[in-house]
C-alpha positions in Angstrom: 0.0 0.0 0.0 1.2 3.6 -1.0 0.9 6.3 1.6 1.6 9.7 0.4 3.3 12.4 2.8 3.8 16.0 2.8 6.5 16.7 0.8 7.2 19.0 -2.8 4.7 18.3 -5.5 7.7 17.1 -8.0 8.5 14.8 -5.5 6.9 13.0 -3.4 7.7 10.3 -0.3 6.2 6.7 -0.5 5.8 4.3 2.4 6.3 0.9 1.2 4.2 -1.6 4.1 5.7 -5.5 4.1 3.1 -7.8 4.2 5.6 -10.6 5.1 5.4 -11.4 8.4 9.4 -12.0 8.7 10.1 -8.8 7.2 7.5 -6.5 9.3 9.3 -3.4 8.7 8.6 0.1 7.1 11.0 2.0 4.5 10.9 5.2 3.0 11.0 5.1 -1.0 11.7 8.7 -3.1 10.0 8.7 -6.2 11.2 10.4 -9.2 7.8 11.2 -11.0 4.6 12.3 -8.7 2.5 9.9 -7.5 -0.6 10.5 -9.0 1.1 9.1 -12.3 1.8 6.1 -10.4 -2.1 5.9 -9.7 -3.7 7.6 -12.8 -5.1 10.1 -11.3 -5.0 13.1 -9.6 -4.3 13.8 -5.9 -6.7 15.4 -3.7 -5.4 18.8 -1.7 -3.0 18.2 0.9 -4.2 17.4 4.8 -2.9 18.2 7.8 0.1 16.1 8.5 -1.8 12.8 10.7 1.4 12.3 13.0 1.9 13.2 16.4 3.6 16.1 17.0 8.0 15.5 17.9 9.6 15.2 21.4 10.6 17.9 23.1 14.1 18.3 23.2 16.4 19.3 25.6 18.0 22.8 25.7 21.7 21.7 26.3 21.1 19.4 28.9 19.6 21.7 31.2 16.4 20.8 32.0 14.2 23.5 30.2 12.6 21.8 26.9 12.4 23.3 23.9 8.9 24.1 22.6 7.3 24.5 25.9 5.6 27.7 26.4 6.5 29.5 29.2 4.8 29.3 32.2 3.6 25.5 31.2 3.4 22.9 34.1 2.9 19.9 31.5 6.0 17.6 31.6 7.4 15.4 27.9 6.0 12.5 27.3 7.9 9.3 29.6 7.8 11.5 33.1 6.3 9.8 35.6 2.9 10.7 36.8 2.4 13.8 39.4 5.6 15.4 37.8 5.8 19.0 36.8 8.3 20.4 35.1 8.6 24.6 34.0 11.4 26.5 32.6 12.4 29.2 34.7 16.0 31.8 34.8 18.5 32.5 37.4 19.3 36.1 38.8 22.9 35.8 36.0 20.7 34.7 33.2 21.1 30.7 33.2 18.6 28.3 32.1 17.0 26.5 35.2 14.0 23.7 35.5 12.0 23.0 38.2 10.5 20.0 38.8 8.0 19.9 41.2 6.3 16.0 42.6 3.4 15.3 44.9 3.9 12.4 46.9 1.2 13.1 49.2 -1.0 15.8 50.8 1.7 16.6 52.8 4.7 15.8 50.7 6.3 17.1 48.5 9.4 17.4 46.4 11.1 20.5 44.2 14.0 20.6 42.4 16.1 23.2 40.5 18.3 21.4 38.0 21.3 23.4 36.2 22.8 23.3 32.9 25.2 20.1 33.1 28.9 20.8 32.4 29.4 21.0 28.6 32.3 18.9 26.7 32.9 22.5 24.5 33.6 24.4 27.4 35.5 21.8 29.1 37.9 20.3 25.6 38.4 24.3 25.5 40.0 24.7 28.5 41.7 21.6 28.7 42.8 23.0 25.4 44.1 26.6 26.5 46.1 24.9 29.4 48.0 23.0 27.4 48.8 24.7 24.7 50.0 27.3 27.3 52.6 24.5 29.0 53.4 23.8 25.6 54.5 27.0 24.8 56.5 27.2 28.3 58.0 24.0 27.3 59.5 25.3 24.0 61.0 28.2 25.4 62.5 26.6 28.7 62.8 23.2 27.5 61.9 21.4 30.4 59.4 18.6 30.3 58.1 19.3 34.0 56.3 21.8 32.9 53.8 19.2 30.3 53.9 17.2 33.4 52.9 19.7 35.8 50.1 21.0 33.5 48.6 17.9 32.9 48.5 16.9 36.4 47.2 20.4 37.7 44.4 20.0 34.8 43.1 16.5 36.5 43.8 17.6 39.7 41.7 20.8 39.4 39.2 19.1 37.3 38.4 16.5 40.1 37.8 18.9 42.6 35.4 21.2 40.3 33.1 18.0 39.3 32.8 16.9 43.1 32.8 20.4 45.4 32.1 23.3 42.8 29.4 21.6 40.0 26.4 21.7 41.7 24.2 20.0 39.1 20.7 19.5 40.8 18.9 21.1 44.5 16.3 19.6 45.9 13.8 20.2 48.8 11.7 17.8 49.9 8.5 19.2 52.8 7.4 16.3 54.5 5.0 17.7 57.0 5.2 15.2 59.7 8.6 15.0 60.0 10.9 17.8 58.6 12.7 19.5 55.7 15.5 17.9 53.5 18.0 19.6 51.3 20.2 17.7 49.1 22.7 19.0 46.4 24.1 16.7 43.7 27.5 17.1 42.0 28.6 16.8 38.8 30.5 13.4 40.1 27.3 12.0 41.5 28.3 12.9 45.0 24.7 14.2 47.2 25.4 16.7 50.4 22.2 16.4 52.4 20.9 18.1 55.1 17.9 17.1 57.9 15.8 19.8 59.6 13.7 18.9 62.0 9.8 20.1 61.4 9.9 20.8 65.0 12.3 23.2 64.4 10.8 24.8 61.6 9.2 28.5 62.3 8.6 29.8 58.9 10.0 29.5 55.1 10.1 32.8 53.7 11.3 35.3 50.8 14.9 37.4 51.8 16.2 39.7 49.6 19.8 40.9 49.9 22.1 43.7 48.0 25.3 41.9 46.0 27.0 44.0 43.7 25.4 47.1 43.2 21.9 45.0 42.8 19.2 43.3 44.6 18.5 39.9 44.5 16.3 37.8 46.6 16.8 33.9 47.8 14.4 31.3 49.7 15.4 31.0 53.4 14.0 28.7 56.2 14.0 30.1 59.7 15.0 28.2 62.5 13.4 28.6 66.3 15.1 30.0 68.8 15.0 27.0 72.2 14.9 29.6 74.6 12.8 32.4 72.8 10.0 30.6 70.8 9.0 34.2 69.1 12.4 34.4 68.3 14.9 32.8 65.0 18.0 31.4 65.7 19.6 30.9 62.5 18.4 31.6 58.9 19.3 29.0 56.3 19.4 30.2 52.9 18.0 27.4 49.6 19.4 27.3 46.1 22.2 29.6 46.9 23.9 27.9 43.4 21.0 28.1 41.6 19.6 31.3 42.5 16.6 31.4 40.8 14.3 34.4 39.9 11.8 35.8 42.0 9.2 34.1 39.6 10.9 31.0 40.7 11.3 31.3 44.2 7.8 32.3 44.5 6.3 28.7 43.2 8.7 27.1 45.7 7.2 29.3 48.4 3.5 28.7 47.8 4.1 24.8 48.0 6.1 25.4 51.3 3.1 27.4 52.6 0.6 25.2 51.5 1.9 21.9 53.3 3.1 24.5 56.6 -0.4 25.5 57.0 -1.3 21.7 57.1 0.9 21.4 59.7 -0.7 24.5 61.6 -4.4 23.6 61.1 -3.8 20.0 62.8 -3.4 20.9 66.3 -6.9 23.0 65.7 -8.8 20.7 64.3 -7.9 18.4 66.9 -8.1 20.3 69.7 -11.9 21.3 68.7 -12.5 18.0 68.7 
């Protein structure tokens, strides 16, 4: 069976269908006259292309897909259900995703996910470096200076990937127990920290003056044992991300929302 497809009208794209059941496979055939002479007749006016529309794709790696409109909470096909995922920027600029997952009423899990180190960048580097020793090398010819450079390159390379990189954050509420925070490195090393819901007072907005400009980060503020109207200690979120305000704001709302949970519990069972 011929299927024609979208495609110039001097030449046009056949789908040739096996019927064999050991060969069940489809190839594409290019014609070199028009189809309608292969039929006799002529060909009605084109329709709309029948086939789904393609993937997104990634943007680099970095989590925000290309051909989602901003502001979209709808995730590519193959996430797993109860997963949103939007595009969002950080204060210099950077692409950022956050994915947001409801694992219950009163849990809940965002992350920010970064760009992923590119090979360009990196090979350019790596490059510079050594051309750099090598040009050392011809003028002193002295060969510790190829060694030195390659072994500074790993060296420094190594510690970048596992304490600088910071590829993903995450924050997971659970109401009933506490707040984690977990960072992963480029080298698929986590950093994560507990905080105990008990010791939990509020999770609010900050802004702070760097550089000649303000910016504004996610902070969670910590009671004070002896003063309960009191904070003890402010811990700042995403401070390698550094999302937008845009951003921080959806992270706030689904704090809030599983915090006043948490707050309307003892009332309701108290009035009972």
């Amino acid at each position: 069976m011929l299927k024609a497809i979208d495609d110039p009208p001097a030449r046009f794209t056949a789908v040739w269908w096996h019927g064999s059941p050991a060969a069940r496979r489809c190839r594409e055939v290019r014609a070199r006259r028009p189809l309608a002479a292969l039929r006799g007749r002529a060909l009605p006016a084109a329709s709309p292309r029948p086939f789904p529309s393609p993937r997104p794709l990634r943007a680099g790696g970095s989590g925000a897909y290309r051909g989602m409109e901003a502001g979209s909470c709808r995730p590519p096909p193959g996430f797993p259900p109860g997963v949103e995922e939007r595009p969002f920027r950080s204060a210099s600029g950077e692409p950022l995703a956050l994915r947001r997952r409801q694992h219950s009423a009163s849990c809940r899990e965002l992350a920010l996910r970064r760009p992923r180190l590119q090979l360009r960048s990196l090979s350019a580097v790596t490059s510079a470096v050594w051309l750099a020793a090598y040009g050392v090398f011809v003028l002193s010819e002295n060969s510790m200076v190829l060694s030195g450079a390659i072994f500074i390159t790993l060296i420094g390379l190594i510690i970048y990937l596992h304490f600088v990189k910071i590829d993903q954050e995450s924050l997971l509420v659970i109401g009933s127990l506490g707040i984690q925070l977990t960072s992963s490195y480029a080298s698929g090393k986590e950093s994560t920290t507990f905080i105990e819901m008990s010791r939990v007072k509020d999770v609010v907005i900050n802004e702070a003056i760097y550089m000649q400009k303000v910016i504004y980060y996610l902070c969670i503020l910590l009671k004070d044992p002896q003063d309960p109207q009191g904070v003890s200690e402010v811990v700042p979120l995403f401070q390698s991300s550094q999302p937008r305000l845009d951003c921080l704001m959806e992270v706030y709302k689904s704090c809030q929302e599983i915090l006043d949970q948490r707050k309307e519990a003892p009332q309701s069972s108290g009035i009972k």
